[in-house]
N, C-alpha and C positions, 0 to 999 in steps of 0.2 A: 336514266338515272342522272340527277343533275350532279356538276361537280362544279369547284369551286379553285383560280387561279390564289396564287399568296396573298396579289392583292383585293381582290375582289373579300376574300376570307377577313381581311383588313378589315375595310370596310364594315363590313356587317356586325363582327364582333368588337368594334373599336379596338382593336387592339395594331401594336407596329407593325410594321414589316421586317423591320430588323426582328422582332420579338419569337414573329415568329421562323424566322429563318435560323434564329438562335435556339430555339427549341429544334429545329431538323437538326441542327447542328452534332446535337448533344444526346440526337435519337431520341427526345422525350415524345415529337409529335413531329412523325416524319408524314409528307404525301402517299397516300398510297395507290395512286394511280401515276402511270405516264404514257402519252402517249406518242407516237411513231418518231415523233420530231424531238422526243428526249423533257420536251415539258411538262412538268408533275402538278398532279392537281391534288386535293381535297377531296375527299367522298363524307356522305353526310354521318358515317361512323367515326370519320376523323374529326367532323366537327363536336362531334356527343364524346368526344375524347376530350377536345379541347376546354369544353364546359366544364367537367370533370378540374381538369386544370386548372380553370381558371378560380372558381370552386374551394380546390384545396388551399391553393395558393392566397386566398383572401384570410386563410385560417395561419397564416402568417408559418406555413411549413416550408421546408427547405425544397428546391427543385430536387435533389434526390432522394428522398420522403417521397415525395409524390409521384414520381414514378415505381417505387416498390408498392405502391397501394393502387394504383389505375387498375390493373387486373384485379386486385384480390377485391376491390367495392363494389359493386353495383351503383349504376346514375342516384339509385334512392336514397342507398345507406351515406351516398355523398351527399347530397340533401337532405337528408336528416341531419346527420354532423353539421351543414352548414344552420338547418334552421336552430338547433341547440345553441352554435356558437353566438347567433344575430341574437337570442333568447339572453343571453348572457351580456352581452353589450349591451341590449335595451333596460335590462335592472341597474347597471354599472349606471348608466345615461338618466335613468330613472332617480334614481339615487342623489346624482351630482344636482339634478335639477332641485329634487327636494330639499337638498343641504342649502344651496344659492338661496334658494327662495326665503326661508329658512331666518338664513343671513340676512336679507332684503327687507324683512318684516321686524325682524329683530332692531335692526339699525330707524326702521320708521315707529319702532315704540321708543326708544333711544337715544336723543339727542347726538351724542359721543358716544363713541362706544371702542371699548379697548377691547385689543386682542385679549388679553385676563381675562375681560369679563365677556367675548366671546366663549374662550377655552372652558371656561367656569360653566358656562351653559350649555356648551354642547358636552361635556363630562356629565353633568347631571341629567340631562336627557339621555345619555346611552346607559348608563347606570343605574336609571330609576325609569325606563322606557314605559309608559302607560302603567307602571303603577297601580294608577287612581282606577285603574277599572277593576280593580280588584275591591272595593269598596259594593260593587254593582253587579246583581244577577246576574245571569245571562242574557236573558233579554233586554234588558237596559244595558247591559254592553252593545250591541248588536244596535241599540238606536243610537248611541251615545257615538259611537263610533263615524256611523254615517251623516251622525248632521253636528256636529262638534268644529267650531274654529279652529283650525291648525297653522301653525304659522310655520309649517314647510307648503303649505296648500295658498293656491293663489288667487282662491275665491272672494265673492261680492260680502260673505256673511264674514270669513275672517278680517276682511277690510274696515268691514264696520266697527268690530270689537277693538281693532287698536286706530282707529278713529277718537271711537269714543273713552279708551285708555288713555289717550295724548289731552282728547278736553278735560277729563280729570284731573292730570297731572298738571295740566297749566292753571285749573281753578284753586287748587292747591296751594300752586305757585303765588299763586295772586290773591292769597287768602277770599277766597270767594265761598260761600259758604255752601251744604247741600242745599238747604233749604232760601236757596233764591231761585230765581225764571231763570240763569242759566241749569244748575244743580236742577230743575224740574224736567227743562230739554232734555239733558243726559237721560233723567231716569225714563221719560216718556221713549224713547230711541232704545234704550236699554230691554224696557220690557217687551217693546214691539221684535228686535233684533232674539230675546231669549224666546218670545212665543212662538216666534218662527223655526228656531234649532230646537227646542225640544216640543214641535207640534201641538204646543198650548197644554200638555202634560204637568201641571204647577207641583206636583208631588216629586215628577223624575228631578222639574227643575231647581227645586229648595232642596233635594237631595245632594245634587252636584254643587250648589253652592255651598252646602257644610263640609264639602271634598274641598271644594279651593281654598275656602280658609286654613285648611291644615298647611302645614308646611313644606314647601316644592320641594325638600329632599324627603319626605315621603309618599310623595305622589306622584313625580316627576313630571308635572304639571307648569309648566314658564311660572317664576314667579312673580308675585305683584306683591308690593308693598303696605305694611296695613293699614297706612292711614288712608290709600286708595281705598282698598277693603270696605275701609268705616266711611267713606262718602256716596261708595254702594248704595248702601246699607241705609245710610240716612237720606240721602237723597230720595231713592225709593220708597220708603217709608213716609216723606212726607207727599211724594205723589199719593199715597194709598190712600191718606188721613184724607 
């Protein structure tokens, strides 16, 4: 039966020497071998103790918590609690990354953008959260869902949308009208970018566009502004003609 010195136990578990000489200390995870010469080892039940410990301890419990619970768990039920707790961090993690992202996309449709009119938009996203898919079957929720631009989402199709939202706004800006060769580019990227999200479905996707013109506090939809709206609209229209 192999056993294992303080330090050797070190080693293998990264853990101190102090650390763990502070745990014999305090009887949480004493040696439970010694031999003739008085020097105490480890056996490999002390180290499936120390797992244990190490284990609880990540779940941010006090050292004397975790000694009332070493006997009464099983190595499993400590590993389940730990895998719940990691399950718990990765939504939390999940979460912060979608919010950043979120932000990051917001600020590239945005030139400036104020804390106000962050607070303003993430209030209406949590208070009107997918809304618009109440507009839509079930089944068309269920596509809508999975190929729809998101701007918590960090993908190639949401990138395009507020690409081609910033050349909008700048044609605008610069009185450039739909119906010129830029106002064409838009529309031709536009229709190529919607056949691709809703799989060349033109009924799902004249559907969803009588959804985004309603108003982003009833749909809880980002909003976009109507004169954007109306160079859509006209731009596309004159690709059609």
């Amino acid at each position: 039966m192999h056993r294992w010195t303080t330090g050797e136990l070190s080693k293998q578990r990264n853990i101190s020497v102090r650390t763990l000489r502070y745990y014999d200390q305090i009887n949480l995870l004493t040696p439970s071998f010694k031999d003739t010469h008085g020097k105490r080892y480890y056996s490999e039940d002390d180290l499936f103790k120390l797992e244990k410990i190490m284990i609880l301890k990540s779940l941010s419990l006090p050292l004397e918590d975790i000694r009332g619970m070493l006997d009464k768990l099983s190595y499993k039920q400590i590993l389940i609690s730990h895998y719940n707790y990691l399950q718990e961090q990765l939504s939390e993690i999940q979460t912060s990354i979608s919010n950043t992202t979120t932000l990051i996309n917001l600020m590239d449709l945005e030139e400036s953008l104020s804390w106000e009119r962050v607070s303003e938009l993430v209030q209406n996203s949590q208070k009107n959260h997918k809304k618009w898919l109440n507009y839509f079957q079930e089944h068309e929720q269920v596509i809508l869902e999975n190929t729809l631009p998101n701007l918590s989402n960090n993908d190639k199709t949401t990138h395009q949308y507020i690409s081609l939202l910033r050349r909008i706004e700048w044609c605008i800006k610069h009185n450039i009208k739909p119906e010129s060769e830029e106002g064409f580019q838009i529309a031709s990227e536009l229709i190529e970018v919607s056949n691709t999200s809703f799989s060349e479905n033109t009924e799902l996707a004249d559907k969803f566009w009588e959804v985004r013109k309603l108003p982003a506090e009833e749909t809880g939809l980002f909003p976009i502004e109507e004169d954007v709206l109306e160079f859509v609209e006209r731009c596309i229209a004159y690709v059609s003609n």
